[in-house]
C-alpha positions as CSV (number, residue, x, y, z in Angstrom):
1,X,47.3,160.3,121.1
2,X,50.8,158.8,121.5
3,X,53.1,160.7,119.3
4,X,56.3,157.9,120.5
5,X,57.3,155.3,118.1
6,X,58.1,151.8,119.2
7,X,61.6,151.2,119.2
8,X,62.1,148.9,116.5
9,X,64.8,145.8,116.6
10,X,67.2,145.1,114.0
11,X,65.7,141.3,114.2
12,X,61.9,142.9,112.8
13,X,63.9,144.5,110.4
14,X,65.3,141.7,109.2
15,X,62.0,139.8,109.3
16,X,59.9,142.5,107.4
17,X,62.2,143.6,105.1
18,X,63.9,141.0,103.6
19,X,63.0,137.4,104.8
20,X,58.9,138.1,104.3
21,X,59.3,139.9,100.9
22,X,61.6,137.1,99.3
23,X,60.2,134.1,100.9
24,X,63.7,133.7,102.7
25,X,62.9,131.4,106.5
26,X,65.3,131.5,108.7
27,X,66.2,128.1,108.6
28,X,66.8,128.8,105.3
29,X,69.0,132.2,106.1
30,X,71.0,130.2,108.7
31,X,72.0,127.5,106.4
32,X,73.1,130.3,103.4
33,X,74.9,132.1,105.7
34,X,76.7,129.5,107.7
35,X,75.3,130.1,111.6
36,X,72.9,128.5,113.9
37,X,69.4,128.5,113.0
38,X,68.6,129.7,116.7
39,X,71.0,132.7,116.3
40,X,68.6,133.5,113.4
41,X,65.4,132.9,115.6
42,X,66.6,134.9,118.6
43,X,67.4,138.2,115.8
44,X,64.0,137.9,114.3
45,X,62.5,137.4,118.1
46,X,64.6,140.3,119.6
47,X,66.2,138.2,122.0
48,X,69.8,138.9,120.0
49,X,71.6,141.3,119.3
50,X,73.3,142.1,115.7
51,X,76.9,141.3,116.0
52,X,80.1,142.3,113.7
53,X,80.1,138.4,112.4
54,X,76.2,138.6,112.0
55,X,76.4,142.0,110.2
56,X,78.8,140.6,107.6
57,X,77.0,137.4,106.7
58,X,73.9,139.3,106.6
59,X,75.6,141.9,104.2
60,X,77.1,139.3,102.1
61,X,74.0,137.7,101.6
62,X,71.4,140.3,101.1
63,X,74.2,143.2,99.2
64,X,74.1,145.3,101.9
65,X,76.5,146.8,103.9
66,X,77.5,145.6,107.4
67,X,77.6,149.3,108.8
68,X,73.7,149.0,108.0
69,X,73.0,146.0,110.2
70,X,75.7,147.3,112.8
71,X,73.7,150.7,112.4
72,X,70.2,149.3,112.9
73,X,71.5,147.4,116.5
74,X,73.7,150.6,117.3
75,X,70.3,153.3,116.8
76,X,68.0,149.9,118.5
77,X,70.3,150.4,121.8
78,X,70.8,153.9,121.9
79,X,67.3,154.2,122.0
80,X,66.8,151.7,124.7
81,X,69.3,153.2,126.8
82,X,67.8,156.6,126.3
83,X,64.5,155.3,127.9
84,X,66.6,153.2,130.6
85,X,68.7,156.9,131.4
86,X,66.5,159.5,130.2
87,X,65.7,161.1,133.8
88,X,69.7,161.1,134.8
89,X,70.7,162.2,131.3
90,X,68.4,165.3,132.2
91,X,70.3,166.2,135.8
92,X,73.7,166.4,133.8
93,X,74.6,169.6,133.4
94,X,76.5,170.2,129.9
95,X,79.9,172.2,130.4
96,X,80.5,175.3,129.4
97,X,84.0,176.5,128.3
């Protein structure tokens, strides 16, 4: 039994959790919130990351905050670095004072 969890991107966030449930495409998101339809498409896909201009359209459409998209990409690529570093993060040894 596998007891990791998949390292979720903001992008399936986005698609799960707010385009799915309100019937929102991402055409449709592009053109509300003033950005290229592919930039859209490469977020849902996880192909893009979430950037500060991103984070605020996407907070000023759905009510949310930016720190919460910003949060999402920030936790999506400490994980992945994690996994990328994991053996060297293990051969530093922490100071002691």
């Amino acid at each position: 039994m596998n007891d990791i969890l998949n390292n979720i991107h903001p992008g399936e966030v986005l698609q799960e959790e707010f385009l799915l449930p309100m019937s929102i495409s991402a055409y449709k998101l592009s053109k509300e919130i003033h950005i290229p339809q592919t930039r859209i498409s490469q977020i849902v896909k996880g192909h893009r990351r979430i950037t500060a201009d991103t984070a605020l359209r996407l907070a000023a459409f759905f009510g949310t905050s930016p720190q919460f998209w910003l949060g999402l990409q920030d936790d999506y690529d400490l994980e992945e670095q994690v996994n990328v570093l994991k053996d060297e993060l293990k051969s530093i040894i922490r100071i002691t004072a």
